[in-house]
Backbone as XML, in Angstrom:
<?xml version="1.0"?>
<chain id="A" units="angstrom">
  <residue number="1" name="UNK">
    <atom name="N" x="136.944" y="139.086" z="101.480"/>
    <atom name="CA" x="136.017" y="138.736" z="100.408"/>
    <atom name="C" x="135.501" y="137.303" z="100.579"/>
  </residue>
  <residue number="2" name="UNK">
    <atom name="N" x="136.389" y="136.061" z="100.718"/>
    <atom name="CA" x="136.013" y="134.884" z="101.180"/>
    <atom name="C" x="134.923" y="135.035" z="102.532"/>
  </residue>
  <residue number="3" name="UNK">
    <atom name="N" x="135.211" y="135.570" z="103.746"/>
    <atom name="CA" x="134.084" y="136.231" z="104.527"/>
    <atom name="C" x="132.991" y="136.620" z="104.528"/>
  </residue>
  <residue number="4" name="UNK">
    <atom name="N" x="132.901" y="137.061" z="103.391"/>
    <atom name="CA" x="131.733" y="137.362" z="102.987"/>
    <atom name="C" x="130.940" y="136.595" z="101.940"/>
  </residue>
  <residue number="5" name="UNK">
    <atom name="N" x="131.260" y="135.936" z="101.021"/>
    <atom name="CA" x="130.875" y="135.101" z="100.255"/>
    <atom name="C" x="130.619" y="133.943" z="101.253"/>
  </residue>
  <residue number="6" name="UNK">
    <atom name="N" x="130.770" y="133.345" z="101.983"/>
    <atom name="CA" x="130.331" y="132.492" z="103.295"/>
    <atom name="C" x="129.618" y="132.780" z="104.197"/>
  </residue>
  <residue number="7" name="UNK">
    <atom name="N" x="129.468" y="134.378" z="104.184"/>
    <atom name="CA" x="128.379" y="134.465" z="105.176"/>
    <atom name="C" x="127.532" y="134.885" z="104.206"/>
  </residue>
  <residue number="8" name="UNK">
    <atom name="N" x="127.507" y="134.965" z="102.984"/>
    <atom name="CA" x="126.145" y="135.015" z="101.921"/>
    <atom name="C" x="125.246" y="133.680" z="101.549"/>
  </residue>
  <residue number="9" name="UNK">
    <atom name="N" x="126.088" y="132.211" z="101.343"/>
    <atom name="CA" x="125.937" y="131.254" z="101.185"/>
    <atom name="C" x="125.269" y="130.664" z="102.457"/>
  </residue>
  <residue number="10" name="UNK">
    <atom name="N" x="126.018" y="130.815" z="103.859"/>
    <atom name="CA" x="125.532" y="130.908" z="104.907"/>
    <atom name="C" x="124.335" y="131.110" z="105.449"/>
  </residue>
  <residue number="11" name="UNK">
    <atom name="N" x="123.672" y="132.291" z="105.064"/>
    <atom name="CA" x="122.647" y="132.809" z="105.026"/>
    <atom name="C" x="121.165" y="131.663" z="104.072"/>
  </residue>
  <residue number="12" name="UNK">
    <atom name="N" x="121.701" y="131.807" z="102.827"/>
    <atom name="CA" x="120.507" y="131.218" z="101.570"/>
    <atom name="C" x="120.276" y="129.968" z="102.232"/>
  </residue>
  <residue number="13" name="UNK">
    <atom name="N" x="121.492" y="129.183" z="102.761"/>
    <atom name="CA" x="121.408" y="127.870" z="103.238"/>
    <atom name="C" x="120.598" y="127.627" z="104.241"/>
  </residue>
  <residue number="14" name="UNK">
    <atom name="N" x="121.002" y="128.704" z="104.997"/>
    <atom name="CA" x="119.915" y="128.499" z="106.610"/>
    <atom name="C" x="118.844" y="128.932" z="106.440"/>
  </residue>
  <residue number="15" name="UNK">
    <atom name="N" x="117.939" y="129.801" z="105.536"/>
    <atom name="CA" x="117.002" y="130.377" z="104.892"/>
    <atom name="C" x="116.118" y="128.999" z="104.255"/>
  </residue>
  <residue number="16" name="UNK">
    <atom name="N" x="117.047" y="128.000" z="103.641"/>
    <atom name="CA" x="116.379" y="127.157" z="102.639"/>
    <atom name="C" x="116.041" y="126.154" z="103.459"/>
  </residue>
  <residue number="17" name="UNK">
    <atom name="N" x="116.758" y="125.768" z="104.838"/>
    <atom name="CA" x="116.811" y="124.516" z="105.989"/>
    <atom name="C" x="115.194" y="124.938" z="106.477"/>
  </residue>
  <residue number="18" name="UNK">
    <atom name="N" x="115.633" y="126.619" z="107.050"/>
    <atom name="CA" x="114.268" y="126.859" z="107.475"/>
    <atom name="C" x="112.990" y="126.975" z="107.427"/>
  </residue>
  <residue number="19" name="UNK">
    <atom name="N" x="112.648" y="127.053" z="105.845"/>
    <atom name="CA" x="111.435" y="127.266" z="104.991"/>
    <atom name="C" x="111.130" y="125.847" z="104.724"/>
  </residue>
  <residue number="20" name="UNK">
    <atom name="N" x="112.376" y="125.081" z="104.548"/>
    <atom name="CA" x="111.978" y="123.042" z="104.411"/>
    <atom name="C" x="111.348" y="122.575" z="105.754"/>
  </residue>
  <residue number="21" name="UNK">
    <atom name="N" x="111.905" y="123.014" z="107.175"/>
    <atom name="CA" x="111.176" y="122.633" z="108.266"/>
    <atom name="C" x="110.131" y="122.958" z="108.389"/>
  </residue>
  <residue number="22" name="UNK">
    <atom name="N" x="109.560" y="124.192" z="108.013"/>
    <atom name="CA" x="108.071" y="124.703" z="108.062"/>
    <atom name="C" x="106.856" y="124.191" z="107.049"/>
  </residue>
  <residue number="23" name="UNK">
    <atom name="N" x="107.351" y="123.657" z="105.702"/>
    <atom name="CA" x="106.561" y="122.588" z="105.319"/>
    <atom name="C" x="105.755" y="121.555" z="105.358"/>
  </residue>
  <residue number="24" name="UNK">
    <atom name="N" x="104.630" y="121.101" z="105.575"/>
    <atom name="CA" x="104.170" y="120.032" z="106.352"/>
    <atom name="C" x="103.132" y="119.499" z="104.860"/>
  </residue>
  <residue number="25" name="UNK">
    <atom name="N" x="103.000" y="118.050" z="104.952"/>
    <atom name="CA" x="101.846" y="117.084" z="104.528"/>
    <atom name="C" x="101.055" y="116.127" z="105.596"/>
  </residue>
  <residue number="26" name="UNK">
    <atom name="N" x="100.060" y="116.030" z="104.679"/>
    <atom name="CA" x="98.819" y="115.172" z="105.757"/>
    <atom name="C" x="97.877" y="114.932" z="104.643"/>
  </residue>
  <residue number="27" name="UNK">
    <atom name="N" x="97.335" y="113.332" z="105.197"/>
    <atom name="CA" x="96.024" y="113.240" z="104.416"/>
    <atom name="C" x="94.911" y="113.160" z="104.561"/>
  </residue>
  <residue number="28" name="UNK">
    <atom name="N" x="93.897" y="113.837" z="103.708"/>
    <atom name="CA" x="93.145" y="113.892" z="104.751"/>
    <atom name="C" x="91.985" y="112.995" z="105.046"/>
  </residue>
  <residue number="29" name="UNK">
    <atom name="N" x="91.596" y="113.392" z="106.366"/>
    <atom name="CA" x="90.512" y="112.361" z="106.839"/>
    <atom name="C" x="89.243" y="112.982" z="106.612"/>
  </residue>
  <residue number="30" name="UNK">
    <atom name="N" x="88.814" y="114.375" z="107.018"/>
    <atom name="CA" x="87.570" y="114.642" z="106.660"/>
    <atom name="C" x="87.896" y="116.286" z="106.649"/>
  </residue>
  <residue number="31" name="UNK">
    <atom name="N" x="86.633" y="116.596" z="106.136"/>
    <atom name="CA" x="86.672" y="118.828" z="105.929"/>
    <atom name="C" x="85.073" y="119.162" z="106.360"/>
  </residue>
  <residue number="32" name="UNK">
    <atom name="N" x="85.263" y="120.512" z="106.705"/>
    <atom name="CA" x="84.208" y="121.034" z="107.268"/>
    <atom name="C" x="84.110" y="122.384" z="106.465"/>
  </residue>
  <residue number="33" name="UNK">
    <atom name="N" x="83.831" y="123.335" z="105.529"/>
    <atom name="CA" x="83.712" y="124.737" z="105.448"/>
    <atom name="C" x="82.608" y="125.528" z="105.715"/>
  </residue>
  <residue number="34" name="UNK">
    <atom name="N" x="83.391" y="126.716" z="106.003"/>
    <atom name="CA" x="82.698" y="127.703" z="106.088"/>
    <atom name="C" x="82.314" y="128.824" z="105.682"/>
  </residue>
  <residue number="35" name="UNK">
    <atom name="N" x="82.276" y="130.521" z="105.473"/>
    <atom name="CA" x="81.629" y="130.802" z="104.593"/>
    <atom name="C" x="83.665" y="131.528" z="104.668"/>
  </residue>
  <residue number="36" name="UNK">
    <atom name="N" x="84.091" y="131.780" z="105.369"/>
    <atom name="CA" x="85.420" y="132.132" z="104.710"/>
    <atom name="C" x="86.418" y="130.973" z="105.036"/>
  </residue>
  <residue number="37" name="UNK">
    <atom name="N" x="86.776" y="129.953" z="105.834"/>
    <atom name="CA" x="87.196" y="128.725" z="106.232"/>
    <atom name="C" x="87.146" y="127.485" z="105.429"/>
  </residue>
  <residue number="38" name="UNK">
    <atom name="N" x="88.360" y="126.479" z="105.492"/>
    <atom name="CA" x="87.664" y="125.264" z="105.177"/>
    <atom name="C" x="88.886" y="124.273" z="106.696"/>
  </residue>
  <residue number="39" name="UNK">
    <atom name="N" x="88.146" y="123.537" z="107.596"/>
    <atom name="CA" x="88.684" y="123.145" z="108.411"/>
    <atom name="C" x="88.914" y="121.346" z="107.668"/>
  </residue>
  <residue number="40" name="UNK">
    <atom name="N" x="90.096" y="121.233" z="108.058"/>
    <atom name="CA" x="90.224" y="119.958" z="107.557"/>
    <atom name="C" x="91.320" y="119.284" z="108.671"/>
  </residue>
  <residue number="41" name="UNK">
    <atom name="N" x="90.803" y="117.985" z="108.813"/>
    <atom name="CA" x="91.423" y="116.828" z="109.468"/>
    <atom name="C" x="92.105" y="116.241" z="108.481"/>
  </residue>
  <residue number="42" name="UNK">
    <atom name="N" x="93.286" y="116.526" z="109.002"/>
    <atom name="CA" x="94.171" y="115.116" z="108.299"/>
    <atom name="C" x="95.166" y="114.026" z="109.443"/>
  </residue>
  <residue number="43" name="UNK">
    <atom name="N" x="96.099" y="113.527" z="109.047"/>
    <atom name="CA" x="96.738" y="112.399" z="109.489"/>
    <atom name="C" x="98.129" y="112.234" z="109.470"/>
  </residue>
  <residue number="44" name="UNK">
    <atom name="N" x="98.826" y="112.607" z="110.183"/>
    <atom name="CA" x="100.134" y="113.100" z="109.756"/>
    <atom name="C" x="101.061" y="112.605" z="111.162"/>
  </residue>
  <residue number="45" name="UNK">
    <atom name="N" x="101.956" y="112.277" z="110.735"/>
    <atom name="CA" x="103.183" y="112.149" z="112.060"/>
    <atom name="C" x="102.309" y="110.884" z="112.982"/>
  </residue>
  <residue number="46" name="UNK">
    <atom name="N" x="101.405" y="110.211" z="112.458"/>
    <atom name="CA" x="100.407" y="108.856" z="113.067"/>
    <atom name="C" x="99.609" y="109.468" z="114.025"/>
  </residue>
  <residue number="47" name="UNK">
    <atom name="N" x="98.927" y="110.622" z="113.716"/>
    <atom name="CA" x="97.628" y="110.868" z="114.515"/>
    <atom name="C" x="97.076" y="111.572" z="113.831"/>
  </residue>
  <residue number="48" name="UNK">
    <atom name="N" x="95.622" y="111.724" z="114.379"/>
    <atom name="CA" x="94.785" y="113.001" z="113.457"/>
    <atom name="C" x="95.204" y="114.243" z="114.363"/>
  </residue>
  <residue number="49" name="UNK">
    <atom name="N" x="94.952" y="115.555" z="113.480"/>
    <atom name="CA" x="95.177" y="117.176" z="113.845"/>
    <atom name="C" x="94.159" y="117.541" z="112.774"/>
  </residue>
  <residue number="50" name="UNK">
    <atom name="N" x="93.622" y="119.029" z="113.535"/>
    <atom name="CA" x="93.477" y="119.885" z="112.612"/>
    <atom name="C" x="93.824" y="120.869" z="111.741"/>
  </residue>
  <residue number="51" name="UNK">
    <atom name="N" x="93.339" y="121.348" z="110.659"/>
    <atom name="CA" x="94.227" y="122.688" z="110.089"/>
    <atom name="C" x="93.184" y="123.548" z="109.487"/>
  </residue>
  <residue number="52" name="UNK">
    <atom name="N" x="93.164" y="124.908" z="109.548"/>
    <atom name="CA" x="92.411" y="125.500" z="109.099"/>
    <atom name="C" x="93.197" y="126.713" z="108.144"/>
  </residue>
  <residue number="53" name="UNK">
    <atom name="N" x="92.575" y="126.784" z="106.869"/>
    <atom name="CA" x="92.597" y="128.220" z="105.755"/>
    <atom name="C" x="92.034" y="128.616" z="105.399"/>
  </residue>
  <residue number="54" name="UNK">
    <atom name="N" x="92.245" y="129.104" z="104.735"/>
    <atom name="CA" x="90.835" y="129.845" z="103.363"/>
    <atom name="C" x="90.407" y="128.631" z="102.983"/>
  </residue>
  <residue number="55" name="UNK">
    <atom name="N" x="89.671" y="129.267" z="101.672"/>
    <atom name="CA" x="87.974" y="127.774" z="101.662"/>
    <atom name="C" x="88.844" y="126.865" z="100.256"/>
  </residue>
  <residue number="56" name="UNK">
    <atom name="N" x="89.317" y="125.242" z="100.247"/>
    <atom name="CA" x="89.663" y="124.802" z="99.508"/>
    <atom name="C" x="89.226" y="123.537" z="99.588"/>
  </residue>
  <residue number="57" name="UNK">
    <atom name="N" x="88.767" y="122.805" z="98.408"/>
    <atom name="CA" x="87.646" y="121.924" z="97.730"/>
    <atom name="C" x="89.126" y="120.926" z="98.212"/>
  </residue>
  <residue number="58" name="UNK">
    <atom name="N" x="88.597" y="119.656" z="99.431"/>
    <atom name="CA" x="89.496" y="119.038" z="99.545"/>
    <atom name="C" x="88.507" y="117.306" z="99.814"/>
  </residue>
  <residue number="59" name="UNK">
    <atom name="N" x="88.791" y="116.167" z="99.464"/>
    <atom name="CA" x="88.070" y="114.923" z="100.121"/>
    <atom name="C" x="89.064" y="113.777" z="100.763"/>
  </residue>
  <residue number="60" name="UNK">
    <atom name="N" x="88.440" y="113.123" z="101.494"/>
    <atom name="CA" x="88.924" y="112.425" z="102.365"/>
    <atom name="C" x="89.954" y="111.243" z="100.753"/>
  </residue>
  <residue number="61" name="UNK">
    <atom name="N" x="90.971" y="111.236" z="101.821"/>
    <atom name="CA" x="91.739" y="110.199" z="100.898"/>
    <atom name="C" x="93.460" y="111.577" z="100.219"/>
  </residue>
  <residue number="62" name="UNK">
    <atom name="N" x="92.933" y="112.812" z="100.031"/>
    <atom name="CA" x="93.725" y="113.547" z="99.091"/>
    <atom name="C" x="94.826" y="114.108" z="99.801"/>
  </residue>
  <residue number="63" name="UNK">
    <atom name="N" x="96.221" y="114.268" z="99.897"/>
    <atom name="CA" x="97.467" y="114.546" z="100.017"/>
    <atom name="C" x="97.571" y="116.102" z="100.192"/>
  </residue>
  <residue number="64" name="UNK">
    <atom name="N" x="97.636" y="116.575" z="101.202"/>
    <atom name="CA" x="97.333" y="118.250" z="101.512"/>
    <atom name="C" x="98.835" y="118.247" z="101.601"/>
  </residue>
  <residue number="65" name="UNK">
    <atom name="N" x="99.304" y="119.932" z="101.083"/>
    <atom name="CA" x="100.679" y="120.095" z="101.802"/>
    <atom name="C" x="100.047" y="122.171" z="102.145"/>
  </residue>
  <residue number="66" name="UNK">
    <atom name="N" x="100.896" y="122.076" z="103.429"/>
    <atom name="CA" x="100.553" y="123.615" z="104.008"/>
    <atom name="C" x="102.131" y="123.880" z="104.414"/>
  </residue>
  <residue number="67" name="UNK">
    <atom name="N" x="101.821" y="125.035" z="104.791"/>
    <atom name="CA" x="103.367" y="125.620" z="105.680"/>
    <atom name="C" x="103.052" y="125.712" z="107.308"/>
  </residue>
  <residue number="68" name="UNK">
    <atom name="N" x="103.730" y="125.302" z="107.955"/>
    <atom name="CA" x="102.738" y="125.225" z="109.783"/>
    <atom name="C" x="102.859" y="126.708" z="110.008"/>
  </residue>
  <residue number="69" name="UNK">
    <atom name="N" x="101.396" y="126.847" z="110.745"/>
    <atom name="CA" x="101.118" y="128.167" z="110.904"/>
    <atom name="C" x="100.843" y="128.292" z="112.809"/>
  </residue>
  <residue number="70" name="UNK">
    <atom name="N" x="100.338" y="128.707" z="113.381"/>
    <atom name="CA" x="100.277" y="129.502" z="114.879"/>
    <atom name="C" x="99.047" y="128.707" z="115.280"/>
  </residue>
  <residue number="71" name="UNK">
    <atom name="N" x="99.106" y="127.544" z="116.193"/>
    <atom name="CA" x="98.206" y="126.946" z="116.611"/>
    <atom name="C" x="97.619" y="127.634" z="118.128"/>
  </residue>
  <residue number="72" name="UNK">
    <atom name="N" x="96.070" y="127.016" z="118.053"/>
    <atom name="CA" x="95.496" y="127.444" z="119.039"/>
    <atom name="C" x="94.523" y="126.034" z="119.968"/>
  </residue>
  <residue number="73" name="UNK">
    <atom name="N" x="94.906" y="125.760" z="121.008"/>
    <atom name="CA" x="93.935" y="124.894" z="122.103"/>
    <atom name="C" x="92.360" y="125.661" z="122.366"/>
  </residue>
  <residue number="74" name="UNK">
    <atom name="N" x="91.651" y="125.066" z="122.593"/>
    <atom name="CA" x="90.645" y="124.596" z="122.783"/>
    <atom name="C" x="90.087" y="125.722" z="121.699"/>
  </residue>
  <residue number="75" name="UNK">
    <atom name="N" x="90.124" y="125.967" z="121.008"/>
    <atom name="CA" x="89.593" y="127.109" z="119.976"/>
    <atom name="C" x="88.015" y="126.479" z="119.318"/>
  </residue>
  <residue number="76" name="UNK">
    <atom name="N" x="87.372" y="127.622" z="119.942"/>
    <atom name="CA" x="85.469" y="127.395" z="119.308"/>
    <atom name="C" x="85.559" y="128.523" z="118.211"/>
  </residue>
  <residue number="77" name="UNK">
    <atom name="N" x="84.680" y="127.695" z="117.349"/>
    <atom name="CA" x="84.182" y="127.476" z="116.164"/>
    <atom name="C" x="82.838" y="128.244" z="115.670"/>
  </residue>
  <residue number="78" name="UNK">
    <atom name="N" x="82.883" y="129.262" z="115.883"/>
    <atom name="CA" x="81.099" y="130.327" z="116.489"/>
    <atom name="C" x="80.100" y="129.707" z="115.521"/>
  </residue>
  <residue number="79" name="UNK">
    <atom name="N" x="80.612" y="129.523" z="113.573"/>
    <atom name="CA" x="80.066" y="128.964" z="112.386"/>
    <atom name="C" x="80.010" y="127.332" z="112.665"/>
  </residue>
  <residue number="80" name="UNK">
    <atom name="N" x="80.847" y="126.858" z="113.174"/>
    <atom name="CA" x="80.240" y="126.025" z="112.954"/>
    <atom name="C" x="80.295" y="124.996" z="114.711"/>
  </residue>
  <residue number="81" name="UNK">
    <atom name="N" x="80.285" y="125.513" z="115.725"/>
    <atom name="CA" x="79.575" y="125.712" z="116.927"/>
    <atom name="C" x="80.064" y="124.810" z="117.485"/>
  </residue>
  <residue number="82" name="UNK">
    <atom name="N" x="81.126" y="124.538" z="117.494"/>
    <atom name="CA" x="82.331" y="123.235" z="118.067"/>
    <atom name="C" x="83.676" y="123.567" z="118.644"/>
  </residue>
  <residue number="83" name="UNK">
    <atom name="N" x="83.867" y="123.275" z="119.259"/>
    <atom name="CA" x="85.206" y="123.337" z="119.937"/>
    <atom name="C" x="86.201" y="122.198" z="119.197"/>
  </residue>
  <residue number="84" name="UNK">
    <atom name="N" x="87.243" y="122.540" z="118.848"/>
    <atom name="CA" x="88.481" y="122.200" z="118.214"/>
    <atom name="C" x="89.494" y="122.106" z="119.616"/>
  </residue>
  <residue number="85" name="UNK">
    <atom name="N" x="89.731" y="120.627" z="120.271"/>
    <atom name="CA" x="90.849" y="120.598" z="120.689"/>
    <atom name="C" x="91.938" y="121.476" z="120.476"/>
  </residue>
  <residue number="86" name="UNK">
    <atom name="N" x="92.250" y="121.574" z="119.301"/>
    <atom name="CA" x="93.157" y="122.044" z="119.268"/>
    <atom name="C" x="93.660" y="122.304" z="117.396"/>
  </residue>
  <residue number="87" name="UNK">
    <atom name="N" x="93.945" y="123.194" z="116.460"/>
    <atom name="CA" x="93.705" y="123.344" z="115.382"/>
    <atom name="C" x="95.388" y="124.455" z="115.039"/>
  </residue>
  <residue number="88" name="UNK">
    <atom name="N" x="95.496" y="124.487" z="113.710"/>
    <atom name="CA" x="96.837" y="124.652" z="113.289"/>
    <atom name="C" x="96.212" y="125.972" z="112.479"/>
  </residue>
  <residue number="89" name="UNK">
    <atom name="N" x="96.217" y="127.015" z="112.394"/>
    <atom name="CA" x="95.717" y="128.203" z="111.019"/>
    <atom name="C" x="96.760" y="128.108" z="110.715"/>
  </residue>
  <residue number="90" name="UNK">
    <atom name="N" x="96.464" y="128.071" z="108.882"/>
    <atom name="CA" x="97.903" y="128.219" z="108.122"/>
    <atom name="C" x="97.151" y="129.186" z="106.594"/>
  </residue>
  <residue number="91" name="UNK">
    <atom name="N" x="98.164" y="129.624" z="106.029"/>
    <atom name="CA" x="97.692" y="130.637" z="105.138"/>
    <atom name="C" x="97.067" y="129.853" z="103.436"/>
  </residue>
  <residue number="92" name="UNK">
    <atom name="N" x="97.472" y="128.627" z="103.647"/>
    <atom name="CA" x="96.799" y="127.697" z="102.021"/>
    <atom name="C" x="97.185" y="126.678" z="102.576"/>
  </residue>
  <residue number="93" name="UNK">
    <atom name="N" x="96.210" y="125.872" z="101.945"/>
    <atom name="CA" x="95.989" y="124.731" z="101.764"/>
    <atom name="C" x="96.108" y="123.990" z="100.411"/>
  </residue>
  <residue number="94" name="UNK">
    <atom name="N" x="97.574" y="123.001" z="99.920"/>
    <atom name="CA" x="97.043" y="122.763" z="98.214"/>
    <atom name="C" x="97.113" y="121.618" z="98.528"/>
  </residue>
  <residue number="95" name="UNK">
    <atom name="N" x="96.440" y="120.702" z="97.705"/>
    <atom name="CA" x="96.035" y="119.336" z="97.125"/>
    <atom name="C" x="97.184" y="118.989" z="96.304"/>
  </residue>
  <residue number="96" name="UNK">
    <atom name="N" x="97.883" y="118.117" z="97.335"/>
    <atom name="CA" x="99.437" y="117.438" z="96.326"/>
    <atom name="C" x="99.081" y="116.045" z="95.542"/>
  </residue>
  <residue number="97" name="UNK">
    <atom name="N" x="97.929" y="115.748" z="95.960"/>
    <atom name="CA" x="97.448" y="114.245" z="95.020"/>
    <atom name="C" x="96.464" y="113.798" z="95.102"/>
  </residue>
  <residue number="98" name="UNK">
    <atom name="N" x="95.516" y="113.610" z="94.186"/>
    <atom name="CA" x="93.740" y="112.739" z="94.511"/>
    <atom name="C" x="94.018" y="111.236" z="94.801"/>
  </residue>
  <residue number="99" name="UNK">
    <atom name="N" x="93.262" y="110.930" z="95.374"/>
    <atom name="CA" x="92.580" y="109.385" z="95.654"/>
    <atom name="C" x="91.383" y="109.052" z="94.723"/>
  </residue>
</chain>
């Protein structure tokens, strides 16, 4: 019974480590949308990256938090006709604080 109550606790714990590592903030520097997209630059870990989601009303200066999602290199942009070094898709985008 102790066995098992430790490998239940076990579990929630490594569950809760793992969902905290996948968390990410950035602020941002600038946004681009599109008609289902909103691409946004932010600033995070001391460089700029991109991230792209669904379409969310974001301005330079404001505190984004996402969950990291499946990045892609040199990824073009057909809407808006640019090549992205390199860009992060993640499933939301929320606004943790205005400027």
């Amino acid at each position: 019974m102790k066995y098992l109550v430790r490998l239940i606790c076990g579990v929630v714990l490594s569950g809760t480590l793992i969902s905290a590592a996948i968390a990410a903030e950035g602020t941002v520097i600038s946004s681009l949308n599109t008609d289902a997209y909103t691409y946004v630059e932010i600033f995070r870990n001391n460089q700029n990256a991109w991230i792209v989601g669904p379409v969310v009303a974001v301005k330079p200066g404001n505190q984004v938090k996402f969950e990291e999602g499946a990045i892609m290199k040199n990824f073009y942009s057909q809407q808006l006709l640019r090549t992205f070094p390199e860009v992060m898709f993640v499933g939301e985008i929320t606004v943790a604080a205005e400027k």
